[in-house]
Structures are given as C-alpha cells and as structure tokens.
C-alpha positions in Angstrom: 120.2 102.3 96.1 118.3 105.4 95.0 114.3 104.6 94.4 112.1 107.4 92.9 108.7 107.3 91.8 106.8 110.2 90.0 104.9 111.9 88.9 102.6 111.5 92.5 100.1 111.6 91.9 99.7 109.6 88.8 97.4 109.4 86.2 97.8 106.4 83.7 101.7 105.8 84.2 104.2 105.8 86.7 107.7 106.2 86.0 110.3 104.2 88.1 113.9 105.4 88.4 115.8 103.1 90.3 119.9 103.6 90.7 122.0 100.6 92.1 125.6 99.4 92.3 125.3 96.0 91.1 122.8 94.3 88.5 119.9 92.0 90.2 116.4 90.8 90.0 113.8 93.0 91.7 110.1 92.3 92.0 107.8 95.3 92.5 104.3 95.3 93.4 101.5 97.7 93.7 99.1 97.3 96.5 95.2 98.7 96.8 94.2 100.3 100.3 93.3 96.7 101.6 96.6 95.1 101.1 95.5 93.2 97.9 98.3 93.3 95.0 97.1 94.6 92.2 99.8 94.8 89.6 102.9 92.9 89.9 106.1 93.1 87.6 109.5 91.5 87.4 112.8 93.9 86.7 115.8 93.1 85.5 118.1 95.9 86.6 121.4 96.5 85.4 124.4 98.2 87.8 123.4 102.0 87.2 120.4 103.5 86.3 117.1 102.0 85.5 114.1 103.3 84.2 110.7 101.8 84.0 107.2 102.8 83.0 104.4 101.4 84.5 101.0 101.6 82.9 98.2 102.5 86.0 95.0 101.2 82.9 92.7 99.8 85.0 93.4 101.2 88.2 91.0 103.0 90.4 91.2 106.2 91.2 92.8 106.2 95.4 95.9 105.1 96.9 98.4 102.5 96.3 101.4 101.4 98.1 104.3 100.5 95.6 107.1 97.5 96.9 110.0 97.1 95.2 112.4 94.1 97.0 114.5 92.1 95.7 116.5 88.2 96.7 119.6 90.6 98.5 117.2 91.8 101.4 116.7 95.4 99.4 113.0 97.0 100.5 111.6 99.8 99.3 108.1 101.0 99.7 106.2 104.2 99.2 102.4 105.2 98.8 101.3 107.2 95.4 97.9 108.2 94.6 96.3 107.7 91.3 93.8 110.2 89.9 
C-alpha cells in the first residue's frame, strides 16, 4: 500500500492518494499537536488508486498528524503542517 499526502504544507486542502491491492474501508483522522482529533473521515477505497480531497476550513494554522488505518491491521501516519 502506497500513502501520499501533499501538498505539505497545506493551505485549505490536502490531497490524499492512496494505492492498494484490494478494495476496503479505511478511516483516517487528523490530529492537533495535543493528540485531540480534529477531522475524521470514512473512505471507501477501491483495489487501485484512490484519490481524496480533504478540505483543512477551519483548521489552525500548525501541525497535524494525519492516520489513515483500516479493519486489516494497515497504519499509516504522517505529520503535515497547515499554513
């Protein structure tokens, strides 16, 4: 599974590309500096590639850490910065 974030930093979106053998359910959640989720969203991803915008309205300015796991023990994290 292939995970990449951009553009980092980010000003009001955040595009998600996300390539994986088999179609599943993935949950991905962006965290503020104290561990609090801020913004959560539920993916449907089909076998392939996968492309998602996410819409940073409402965010402050600093850094996040982004989670993406989903029910077949996949975990992927990285930290963006919004500005």
């Amino acid at each position: 599974t292939m995970v990449t974030l951009y553009p980092n930093p980010a000003h009001n979106e955040l595009n998600i590309d996300i390539n994986i053998s088999k179609a599943t359910n993935a949950k991905m959640k962006i965290m503020d500096a104290t561990g609090r989720v801020v913004k959560q969203i539920d993916m449907q991803l089909k076998s392939g590639g996968n492309q998602t915008k996410v819409s940073l309205d409402g965010l402050s300015d600093g850094m996040y850490m982004v989670n993406i796991t989903n029910e077949k023990g996949f975990n992927y994290s990285q930290t963006i910065r919004k500005n």
